[in-house]
Every structure is written in structure tokens, then in C-alpha cells.
mmCIF file of the N, C-alpha and C atoms, coordinates in Angstrom:
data_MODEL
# 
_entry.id   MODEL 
# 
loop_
_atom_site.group_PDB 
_atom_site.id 
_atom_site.type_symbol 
_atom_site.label_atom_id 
_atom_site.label_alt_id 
_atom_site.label_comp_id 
_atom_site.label_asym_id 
_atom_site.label_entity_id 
_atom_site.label_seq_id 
_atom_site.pdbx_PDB_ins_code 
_atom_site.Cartn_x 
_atom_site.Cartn_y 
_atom_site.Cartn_z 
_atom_site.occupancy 
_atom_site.B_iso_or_equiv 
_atom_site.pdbx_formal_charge 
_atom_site.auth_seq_id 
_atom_site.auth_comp_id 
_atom_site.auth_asym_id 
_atom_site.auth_atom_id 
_atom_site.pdbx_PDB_model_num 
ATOM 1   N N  . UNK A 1 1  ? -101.690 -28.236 139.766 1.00 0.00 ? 1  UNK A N  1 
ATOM 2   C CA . UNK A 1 1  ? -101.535 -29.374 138.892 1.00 0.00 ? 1  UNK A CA 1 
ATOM 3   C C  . UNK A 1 1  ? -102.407 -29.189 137.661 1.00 0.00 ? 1  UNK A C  1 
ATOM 4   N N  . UNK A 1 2  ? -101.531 -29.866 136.472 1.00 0.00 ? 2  UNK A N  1 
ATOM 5   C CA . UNK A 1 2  ? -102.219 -29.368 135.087 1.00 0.00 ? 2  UNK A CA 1 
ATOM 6   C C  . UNK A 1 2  ? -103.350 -30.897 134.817 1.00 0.00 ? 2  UNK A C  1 
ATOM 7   N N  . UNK A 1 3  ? -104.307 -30.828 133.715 1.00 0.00 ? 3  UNK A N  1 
ATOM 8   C CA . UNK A 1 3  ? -104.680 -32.704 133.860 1.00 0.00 ? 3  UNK A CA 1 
ATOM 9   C C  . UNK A 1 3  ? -103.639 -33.282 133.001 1.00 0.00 ? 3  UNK A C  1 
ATOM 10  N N  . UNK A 1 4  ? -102.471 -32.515 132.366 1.00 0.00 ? 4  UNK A N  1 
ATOM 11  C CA . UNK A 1 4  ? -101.507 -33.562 131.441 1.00 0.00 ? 4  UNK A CA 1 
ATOM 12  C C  . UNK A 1 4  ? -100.793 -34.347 132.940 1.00 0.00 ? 4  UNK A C  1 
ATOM 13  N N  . UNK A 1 5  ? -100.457 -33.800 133.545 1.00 0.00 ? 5  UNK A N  1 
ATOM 14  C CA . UNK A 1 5  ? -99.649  -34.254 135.165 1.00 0.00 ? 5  UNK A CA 1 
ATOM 15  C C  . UNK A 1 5  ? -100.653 -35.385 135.624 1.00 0.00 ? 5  UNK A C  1 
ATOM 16  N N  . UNK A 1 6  ? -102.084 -35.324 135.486 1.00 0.00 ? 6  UNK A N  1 
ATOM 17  C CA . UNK A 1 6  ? -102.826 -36.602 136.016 1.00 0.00 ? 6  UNK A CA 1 
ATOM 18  C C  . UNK A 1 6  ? -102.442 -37.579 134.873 1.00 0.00 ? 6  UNK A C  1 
ATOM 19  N N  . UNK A 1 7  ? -102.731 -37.251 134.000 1.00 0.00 ? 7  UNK A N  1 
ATOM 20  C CA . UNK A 1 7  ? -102.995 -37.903 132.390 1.00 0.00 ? 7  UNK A CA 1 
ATOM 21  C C  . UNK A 1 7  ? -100.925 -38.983 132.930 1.00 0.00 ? 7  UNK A C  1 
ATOM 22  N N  . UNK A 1 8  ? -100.335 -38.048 132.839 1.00 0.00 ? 8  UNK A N  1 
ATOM 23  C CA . UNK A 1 8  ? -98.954  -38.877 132.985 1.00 0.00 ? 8  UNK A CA 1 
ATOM 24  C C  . UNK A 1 8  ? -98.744  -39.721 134.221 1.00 0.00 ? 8  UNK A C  1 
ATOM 25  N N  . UNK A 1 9  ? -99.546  -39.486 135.069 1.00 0.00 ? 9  UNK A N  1 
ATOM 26  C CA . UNK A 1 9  ? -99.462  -40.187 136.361 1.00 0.00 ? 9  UNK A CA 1 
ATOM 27  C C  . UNK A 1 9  ? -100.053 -41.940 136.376 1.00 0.00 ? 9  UNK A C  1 
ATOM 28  N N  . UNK A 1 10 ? -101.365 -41.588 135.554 1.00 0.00 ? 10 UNK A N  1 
ATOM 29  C CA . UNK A 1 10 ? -102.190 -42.744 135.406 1.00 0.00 ? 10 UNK A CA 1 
ATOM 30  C C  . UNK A 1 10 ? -101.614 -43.542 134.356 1.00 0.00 ? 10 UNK A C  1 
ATOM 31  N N  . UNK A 1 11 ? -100.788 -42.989 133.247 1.00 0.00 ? 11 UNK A N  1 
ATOM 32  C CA . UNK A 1 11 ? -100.385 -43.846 132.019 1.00 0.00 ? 11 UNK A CA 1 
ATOM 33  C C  . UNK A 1 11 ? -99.381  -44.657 132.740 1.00 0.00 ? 11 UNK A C  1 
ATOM 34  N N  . UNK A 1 12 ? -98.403  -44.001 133.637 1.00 0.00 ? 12 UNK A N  1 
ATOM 35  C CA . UNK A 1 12 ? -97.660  -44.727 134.518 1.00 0.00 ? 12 UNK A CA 1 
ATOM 36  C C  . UNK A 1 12 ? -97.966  -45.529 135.645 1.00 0.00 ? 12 UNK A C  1 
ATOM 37  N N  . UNK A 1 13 ? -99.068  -45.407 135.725 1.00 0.00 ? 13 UNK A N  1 
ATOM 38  C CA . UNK A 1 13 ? -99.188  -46.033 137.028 1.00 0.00 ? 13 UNK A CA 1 
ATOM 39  C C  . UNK A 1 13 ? -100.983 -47.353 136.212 1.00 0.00 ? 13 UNK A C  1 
ATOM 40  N N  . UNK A 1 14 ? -100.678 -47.060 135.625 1.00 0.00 ? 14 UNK A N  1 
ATOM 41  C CA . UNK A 1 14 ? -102.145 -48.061 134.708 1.00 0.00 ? 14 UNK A CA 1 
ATOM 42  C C  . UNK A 1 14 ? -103.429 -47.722 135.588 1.00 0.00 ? 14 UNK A C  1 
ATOM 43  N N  . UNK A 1 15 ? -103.085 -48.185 136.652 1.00 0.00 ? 15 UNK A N  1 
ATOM 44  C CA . UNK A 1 15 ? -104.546 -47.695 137.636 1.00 0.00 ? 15 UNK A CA 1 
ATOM 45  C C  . UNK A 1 15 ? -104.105 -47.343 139.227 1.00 0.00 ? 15 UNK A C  1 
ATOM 46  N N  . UNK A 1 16 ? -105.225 -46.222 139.603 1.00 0.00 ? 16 UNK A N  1 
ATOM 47  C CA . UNK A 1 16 ? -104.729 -46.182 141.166 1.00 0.00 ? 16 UNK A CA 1 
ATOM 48  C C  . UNK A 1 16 ? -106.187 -45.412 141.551 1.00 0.00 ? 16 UNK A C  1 
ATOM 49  N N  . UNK A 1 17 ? -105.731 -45.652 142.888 1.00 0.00 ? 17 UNK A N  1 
ATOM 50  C CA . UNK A 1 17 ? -107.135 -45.029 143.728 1.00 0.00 ? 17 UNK A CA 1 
ATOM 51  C C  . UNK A 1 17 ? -107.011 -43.759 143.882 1.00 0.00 ? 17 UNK A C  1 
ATOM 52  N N  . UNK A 1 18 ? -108.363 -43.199 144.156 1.00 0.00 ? 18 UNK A N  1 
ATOM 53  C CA . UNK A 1 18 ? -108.432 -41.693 144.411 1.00 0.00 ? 18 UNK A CA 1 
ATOM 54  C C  . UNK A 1 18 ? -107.527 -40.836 146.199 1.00 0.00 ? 18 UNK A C  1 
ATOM 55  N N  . UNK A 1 19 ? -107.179 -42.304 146.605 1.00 0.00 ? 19 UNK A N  1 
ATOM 56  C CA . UNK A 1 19 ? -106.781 -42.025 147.956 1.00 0.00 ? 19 UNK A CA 1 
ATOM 57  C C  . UNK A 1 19 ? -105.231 -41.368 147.565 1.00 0.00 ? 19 UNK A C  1 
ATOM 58  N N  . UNK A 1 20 ? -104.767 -42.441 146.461 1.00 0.00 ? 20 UNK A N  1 
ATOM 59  C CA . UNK A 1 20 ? -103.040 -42.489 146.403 1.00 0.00 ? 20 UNK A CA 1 
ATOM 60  C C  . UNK A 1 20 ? -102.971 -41.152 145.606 1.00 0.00 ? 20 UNK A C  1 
ATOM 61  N N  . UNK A 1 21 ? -104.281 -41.226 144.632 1.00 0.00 ? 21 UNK A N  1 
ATOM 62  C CA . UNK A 1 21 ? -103.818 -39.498 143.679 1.00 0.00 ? 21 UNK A CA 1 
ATOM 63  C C  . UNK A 1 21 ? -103.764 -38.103 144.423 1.00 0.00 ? 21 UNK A C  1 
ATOM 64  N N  . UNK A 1 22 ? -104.743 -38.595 145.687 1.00 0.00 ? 22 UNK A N  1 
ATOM 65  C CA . UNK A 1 22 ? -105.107 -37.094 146.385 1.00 0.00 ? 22 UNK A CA 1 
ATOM 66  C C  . UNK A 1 22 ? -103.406 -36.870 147.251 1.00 0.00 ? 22 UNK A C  1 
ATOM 67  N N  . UNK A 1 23 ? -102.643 -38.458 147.828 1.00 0.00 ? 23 UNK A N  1 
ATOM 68  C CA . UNK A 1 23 ? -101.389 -38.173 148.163 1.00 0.00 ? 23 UNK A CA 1 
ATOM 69  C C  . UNK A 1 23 ? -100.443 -37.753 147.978 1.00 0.00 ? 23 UNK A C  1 
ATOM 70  N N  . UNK A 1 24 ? -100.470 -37.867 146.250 1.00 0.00 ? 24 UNK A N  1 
ATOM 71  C CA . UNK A 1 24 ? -99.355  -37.976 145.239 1.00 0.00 ? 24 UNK A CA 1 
ATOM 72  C C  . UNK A 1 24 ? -99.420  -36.523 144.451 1.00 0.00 ? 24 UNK A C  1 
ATOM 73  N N  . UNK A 1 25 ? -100.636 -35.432 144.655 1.00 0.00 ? 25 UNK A N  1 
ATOM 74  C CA . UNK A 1 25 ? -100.866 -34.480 144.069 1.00 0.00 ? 25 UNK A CA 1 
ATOM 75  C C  . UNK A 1 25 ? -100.937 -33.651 144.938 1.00 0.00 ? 25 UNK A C  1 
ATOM 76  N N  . UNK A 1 26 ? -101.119 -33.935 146.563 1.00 0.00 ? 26 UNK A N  1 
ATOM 77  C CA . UNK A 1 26 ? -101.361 -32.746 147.349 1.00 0.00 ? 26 UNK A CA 1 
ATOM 78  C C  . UNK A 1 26 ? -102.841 -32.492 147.123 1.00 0.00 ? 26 UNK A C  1 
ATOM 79  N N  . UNK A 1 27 ? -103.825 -33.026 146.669 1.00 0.00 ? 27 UNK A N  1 
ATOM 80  C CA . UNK A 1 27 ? -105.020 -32.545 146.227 1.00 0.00 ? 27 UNK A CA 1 
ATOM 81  C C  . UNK A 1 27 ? -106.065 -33.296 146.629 1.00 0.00 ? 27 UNK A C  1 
ATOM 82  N N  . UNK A 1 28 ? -106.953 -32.310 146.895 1.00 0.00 ? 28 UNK A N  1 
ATOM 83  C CA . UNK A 1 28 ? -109.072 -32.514 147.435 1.00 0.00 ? 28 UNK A CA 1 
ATOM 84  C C  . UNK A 1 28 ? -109.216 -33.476 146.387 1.00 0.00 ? 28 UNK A C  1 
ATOM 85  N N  . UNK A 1 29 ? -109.958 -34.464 146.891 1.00 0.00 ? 29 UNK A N  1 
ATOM 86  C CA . UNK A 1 29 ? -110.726 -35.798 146.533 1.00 0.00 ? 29 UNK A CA 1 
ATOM 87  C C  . UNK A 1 29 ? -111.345 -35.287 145.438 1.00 0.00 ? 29 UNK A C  1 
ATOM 88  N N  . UNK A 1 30 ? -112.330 -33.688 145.437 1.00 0.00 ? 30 UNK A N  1 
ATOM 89  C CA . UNK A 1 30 ? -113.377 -33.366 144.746 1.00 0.00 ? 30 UNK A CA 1 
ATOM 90  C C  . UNK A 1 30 ? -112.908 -32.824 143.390 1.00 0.00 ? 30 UNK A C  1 
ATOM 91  N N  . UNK A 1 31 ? -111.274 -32.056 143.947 1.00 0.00 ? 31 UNK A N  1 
ATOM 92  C CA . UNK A 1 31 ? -110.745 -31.723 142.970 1.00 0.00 ? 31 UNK A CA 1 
ATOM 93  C C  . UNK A 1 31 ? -110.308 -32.395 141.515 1.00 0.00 ? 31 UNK A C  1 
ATOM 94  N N  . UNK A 1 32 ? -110.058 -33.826 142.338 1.00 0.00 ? 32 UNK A N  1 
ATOM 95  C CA . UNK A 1 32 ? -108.858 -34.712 141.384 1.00 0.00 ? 32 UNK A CA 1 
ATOM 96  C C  . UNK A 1 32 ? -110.808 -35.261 140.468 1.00 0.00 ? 32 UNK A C  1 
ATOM 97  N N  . UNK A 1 33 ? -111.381 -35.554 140.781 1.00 0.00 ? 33 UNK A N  1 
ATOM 98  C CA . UNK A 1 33 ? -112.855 -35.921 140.427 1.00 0.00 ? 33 UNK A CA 1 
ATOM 99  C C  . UNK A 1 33 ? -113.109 -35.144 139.004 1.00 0.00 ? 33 UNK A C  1 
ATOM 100 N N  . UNK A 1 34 ? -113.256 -33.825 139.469 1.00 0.00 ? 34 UNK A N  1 
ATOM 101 C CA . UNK A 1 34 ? -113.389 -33.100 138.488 1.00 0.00 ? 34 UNK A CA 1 
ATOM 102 C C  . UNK A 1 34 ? -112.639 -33.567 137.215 1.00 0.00 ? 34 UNK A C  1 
ATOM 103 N N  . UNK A 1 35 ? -111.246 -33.268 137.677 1.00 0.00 ? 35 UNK A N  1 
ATOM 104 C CA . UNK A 1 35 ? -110.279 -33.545 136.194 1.00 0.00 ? 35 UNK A CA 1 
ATOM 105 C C  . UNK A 1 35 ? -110.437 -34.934 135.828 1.00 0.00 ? 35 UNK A C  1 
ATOM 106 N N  . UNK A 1 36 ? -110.685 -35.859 136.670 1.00 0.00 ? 36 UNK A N  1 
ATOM 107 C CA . UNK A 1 36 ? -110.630 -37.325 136.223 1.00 0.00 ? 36 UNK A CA 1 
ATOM 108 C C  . UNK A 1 36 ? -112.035 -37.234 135.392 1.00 0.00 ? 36 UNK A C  1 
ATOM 109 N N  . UNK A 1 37 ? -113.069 -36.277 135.625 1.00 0.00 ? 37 UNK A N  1 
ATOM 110 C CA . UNK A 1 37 ? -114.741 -36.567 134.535 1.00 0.00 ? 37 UNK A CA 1 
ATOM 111 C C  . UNK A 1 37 ? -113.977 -36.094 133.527 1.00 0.00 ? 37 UNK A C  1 
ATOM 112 N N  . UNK A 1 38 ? -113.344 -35.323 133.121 1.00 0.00 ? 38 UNK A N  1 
ATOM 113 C CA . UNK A 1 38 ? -112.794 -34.777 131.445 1.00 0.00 ? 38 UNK A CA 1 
ATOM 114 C C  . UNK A 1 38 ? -111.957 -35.411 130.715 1.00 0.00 ? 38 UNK A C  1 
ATOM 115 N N  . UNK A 1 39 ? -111.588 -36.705 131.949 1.00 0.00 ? 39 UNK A N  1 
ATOM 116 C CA . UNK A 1 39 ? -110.583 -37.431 131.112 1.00 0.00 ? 39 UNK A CA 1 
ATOM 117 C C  . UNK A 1 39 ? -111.362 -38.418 130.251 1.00 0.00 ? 39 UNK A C  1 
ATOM 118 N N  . UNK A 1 40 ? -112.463 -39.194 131.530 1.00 0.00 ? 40 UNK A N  1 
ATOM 119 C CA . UNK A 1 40 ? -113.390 -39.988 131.085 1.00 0.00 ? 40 UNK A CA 1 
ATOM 120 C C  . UNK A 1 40 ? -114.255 -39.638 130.191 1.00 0.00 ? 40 UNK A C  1 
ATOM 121 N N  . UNK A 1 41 ? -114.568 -38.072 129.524 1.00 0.00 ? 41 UNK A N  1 
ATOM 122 C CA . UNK A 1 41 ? -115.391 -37.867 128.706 1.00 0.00 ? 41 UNK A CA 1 
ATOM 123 C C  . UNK A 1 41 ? -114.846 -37.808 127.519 1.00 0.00 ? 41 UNK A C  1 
ATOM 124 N N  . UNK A 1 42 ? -113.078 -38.502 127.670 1.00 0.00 ? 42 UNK A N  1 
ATOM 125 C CA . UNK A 1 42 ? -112.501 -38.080 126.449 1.00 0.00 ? 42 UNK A CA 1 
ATOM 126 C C  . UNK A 1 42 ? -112.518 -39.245 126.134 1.00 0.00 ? 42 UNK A C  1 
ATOM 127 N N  . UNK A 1 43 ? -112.263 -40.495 126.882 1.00 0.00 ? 43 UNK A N  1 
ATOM 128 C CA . UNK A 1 43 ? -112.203 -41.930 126.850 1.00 0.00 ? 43 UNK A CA 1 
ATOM 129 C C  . UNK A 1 43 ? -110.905 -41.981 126.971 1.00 0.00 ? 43 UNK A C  1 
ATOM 130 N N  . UNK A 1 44 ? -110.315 -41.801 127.991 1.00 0.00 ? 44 UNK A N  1 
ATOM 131 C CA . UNK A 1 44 ? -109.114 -42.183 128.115 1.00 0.00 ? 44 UNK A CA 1 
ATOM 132 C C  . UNK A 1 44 ? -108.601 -42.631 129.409 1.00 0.00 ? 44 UNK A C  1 
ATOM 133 N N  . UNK A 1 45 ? -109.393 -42.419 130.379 1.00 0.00 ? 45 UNK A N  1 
ATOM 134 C CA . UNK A 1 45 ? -109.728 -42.855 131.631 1.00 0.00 ? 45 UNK A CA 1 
ATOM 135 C C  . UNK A 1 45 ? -111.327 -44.017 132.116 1.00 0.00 ? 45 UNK A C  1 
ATOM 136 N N  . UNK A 1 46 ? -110.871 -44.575 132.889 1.00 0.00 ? 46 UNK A N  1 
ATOM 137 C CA . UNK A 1 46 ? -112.330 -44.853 132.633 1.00 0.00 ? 46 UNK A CA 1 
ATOM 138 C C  . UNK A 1 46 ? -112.064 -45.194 134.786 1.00 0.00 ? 46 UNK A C  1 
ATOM 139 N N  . UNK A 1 47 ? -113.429 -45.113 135.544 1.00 0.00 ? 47 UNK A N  1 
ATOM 140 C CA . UNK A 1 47 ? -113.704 -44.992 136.680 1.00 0.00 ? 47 UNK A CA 1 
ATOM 141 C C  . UNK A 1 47 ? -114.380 -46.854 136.660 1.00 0.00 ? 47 UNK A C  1 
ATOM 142 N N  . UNK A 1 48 ? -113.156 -47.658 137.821 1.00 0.00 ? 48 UNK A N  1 
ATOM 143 C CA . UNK A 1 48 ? -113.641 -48.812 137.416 1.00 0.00 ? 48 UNK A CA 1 
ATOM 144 C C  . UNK A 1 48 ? -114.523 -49.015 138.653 1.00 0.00 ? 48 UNK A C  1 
ATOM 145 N N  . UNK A 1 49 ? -114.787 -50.170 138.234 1.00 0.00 ? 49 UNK A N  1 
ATOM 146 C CA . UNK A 1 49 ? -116.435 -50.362 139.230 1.00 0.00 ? 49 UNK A CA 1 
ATOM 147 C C  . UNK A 1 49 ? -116.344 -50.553 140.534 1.00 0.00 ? 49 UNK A C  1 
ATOM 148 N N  . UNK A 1 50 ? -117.221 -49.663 141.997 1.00 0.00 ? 50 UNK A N  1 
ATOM 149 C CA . UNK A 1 50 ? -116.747 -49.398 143.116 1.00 0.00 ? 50 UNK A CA 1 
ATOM 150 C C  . UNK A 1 50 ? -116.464 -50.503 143.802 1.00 0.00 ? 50 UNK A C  1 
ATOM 151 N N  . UNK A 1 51 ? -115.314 -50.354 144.391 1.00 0.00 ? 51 UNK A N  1 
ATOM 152 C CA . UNK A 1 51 ? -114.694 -51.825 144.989 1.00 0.00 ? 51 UNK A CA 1 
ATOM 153 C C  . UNK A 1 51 ? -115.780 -51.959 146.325 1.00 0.00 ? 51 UNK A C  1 
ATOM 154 N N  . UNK A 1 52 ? -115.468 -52.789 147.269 1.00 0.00 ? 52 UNK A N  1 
ATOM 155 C CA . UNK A 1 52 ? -116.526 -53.900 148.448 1.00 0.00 ? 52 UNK A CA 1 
ATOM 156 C C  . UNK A 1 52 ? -115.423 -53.842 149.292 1.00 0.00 ? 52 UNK A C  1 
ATOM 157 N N  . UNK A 1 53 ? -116.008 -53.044 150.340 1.00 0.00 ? 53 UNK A N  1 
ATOM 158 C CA . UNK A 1 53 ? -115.242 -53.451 151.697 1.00 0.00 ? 53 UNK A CA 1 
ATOM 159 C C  . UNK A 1 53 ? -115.339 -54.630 152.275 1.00 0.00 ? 53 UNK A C  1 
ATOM 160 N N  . UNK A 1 54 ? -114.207 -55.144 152.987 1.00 0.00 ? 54 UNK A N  1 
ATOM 161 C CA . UNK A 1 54 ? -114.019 -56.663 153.101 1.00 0.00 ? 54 UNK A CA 1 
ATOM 162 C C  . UNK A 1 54 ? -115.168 -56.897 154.139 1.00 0.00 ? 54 UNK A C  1 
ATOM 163 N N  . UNK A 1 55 ? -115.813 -56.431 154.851 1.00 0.00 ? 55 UNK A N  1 
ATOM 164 C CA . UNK A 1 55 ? -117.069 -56.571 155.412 1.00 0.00 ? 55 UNK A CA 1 
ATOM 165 C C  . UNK A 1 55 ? -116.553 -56.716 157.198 1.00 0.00 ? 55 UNK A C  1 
ATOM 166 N N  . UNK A 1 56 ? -115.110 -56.604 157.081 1.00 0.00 ? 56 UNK A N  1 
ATOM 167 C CA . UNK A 1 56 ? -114.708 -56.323 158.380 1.00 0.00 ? 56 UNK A CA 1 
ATOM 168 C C  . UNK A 1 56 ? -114.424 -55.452 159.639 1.00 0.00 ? 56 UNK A C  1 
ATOM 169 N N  . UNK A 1 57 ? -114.001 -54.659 159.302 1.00 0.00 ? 57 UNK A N  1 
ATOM 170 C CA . UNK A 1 57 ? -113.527 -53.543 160.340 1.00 0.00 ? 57 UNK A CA 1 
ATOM 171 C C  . UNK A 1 57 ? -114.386 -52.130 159.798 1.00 0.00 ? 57 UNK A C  1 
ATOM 172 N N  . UNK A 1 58 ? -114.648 -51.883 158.611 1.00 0.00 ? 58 UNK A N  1 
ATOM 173 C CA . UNK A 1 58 ? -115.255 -50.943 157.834 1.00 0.00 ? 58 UNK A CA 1 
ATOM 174 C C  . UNK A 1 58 ? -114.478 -49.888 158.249 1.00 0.00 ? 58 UNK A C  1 
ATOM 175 N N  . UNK A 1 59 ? -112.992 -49.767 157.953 1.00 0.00 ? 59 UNK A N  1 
ATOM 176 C CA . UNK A 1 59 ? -112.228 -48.309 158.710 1.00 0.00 ? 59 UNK A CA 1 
ATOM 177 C C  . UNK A 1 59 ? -111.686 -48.065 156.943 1.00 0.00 ? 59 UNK A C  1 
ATOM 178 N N  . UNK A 1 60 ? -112.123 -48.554 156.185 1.00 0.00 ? 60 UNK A N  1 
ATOM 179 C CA . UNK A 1 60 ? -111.600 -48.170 154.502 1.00 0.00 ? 60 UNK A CA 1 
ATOM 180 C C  . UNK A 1 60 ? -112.161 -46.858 154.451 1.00 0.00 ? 60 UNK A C  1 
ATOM 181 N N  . UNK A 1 61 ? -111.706 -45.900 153.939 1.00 0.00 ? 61 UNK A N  1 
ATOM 182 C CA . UNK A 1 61 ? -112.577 -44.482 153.476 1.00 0.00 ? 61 UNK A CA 1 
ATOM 183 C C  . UNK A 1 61 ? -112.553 -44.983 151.996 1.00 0.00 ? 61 UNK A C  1 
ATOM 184 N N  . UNK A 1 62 ? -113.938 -44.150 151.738 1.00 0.00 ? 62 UNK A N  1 
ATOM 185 C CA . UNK A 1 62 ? -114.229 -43.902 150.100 1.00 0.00 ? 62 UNK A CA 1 
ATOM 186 C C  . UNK A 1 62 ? -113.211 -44.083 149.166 1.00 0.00 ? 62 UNK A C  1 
ATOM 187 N N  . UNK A 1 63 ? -112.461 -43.266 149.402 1.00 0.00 ? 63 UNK A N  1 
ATOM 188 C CA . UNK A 1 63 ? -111.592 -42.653 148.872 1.00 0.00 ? 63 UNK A CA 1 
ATOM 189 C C  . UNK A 1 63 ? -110.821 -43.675 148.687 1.00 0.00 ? 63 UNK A C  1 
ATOM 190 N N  . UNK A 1 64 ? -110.203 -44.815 149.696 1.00 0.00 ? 64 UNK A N  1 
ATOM 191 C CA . UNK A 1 64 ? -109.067 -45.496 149.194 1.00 0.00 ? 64 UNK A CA 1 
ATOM 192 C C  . UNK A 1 64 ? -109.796 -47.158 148.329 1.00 0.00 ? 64 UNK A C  1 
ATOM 193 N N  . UNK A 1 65 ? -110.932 -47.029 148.194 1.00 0.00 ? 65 UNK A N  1 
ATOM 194 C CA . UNK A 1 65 ? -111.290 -48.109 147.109 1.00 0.00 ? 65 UNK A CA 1 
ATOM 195 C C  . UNK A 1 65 ? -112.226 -47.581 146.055 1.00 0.00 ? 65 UNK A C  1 
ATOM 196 N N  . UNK A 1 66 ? -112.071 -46.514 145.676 1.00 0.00 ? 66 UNK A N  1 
ATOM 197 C CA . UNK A 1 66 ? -111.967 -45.607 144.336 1.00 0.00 ? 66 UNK A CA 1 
ATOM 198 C C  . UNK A 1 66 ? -111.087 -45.777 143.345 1.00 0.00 ? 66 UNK A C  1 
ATOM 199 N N  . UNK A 1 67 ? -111.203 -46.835 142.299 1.00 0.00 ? 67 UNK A N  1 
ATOM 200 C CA . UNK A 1 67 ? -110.198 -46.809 141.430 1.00 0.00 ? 67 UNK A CA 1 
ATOM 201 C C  . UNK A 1 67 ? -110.594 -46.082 139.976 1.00 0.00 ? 67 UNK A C  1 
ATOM 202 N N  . UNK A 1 68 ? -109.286 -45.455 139.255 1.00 0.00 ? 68 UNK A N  1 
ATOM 203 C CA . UNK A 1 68 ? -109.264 -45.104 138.057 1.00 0.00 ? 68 UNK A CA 1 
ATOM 204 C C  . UNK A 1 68 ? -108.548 -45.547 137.445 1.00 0.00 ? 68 UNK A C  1 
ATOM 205 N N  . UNK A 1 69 ? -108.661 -46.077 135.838 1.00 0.00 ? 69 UNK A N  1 
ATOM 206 C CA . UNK A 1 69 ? -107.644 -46.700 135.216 1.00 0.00 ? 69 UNK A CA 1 
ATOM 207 C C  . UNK A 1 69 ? -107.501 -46.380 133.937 1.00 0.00 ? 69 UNK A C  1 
ATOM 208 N N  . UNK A 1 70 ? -106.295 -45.925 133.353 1.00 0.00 ? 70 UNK A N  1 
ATOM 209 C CA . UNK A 1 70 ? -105.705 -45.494 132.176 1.00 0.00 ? 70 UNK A CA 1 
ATOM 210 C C  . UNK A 1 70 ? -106.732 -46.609 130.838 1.00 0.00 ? 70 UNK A C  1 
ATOM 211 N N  . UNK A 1 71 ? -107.191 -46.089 129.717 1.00 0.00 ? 71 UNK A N  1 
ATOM 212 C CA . UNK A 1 71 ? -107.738 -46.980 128.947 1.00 0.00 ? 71 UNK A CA 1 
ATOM 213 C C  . UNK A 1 71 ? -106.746 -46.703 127.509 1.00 0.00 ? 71 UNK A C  1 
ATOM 214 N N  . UNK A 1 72 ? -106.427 -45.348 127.489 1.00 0.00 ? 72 UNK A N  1 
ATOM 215 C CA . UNK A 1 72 ? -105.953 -45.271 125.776 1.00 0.00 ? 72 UNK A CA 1 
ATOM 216 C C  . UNK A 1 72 ? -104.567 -46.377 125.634 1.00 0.00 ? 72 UNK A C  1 
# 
């Protein structure tokens, strides 16, 4: 995957978690991270603020309340 393929994913999709991108790309958590810091250093992404597990069951991974959201 190229980052124009993330870059088009997120413009379409406005925002999504790191859980649904790692689904939707076939791709490592650490991987999609990487390309998502170059987006954010361009300002065109921005990493919104870490969501709160509902304080119940605690079976959420990291990963699926990780959001990123398209800014340009």
C-alpha cells in the first residue's frame, strides 16, 4: 500500500480507527502509524484525542479506539 491509498481512504471515510485501517489494508498497526505520522506532519490528518473505554468489560484493544481524521 502506497500513503496516496491511505490519504484516499480517510478523505472517504472522514475518520476511522486504526483497528478498521489495519482491516481494510491487510496491515500492522505499527505500519499504518508510520504513514499516518507523515500525513500528520503534512497537516492533513490529524490523530484525534484517545477515546475512554466504557469502563466495562475492558475487552476494547488499543487499536479499535484509535481514531484518525481527514483535516484538509
Amino acid at each position: 500500500m502506497i500513503l496516496s491509498e491511505l490519504q484516499q481512504f480517510l478523505t472517504q471515510h472522514k475518520k476511522a480507527s486504526l483497528a478498521d485501517m489495519q482491516l481494510h489494508f491487510r496491515m500492522d498497526g505499527d505500519a499504518l502509524r508510520g504513514m499516518l505520522s507523515k500525513l500528520i506532519r503534512k497537516g492533513r490528518v490529524r490523530k484525534m484525542e484517545d477515546g475512554k473505554k466504557c469502563g466495562g468489560c475492558h475487552s476494547c484493544e488499543p487499536e479499535a479506539i484509535e481514531f484518525y481524521e481527514w483535516v484538509c
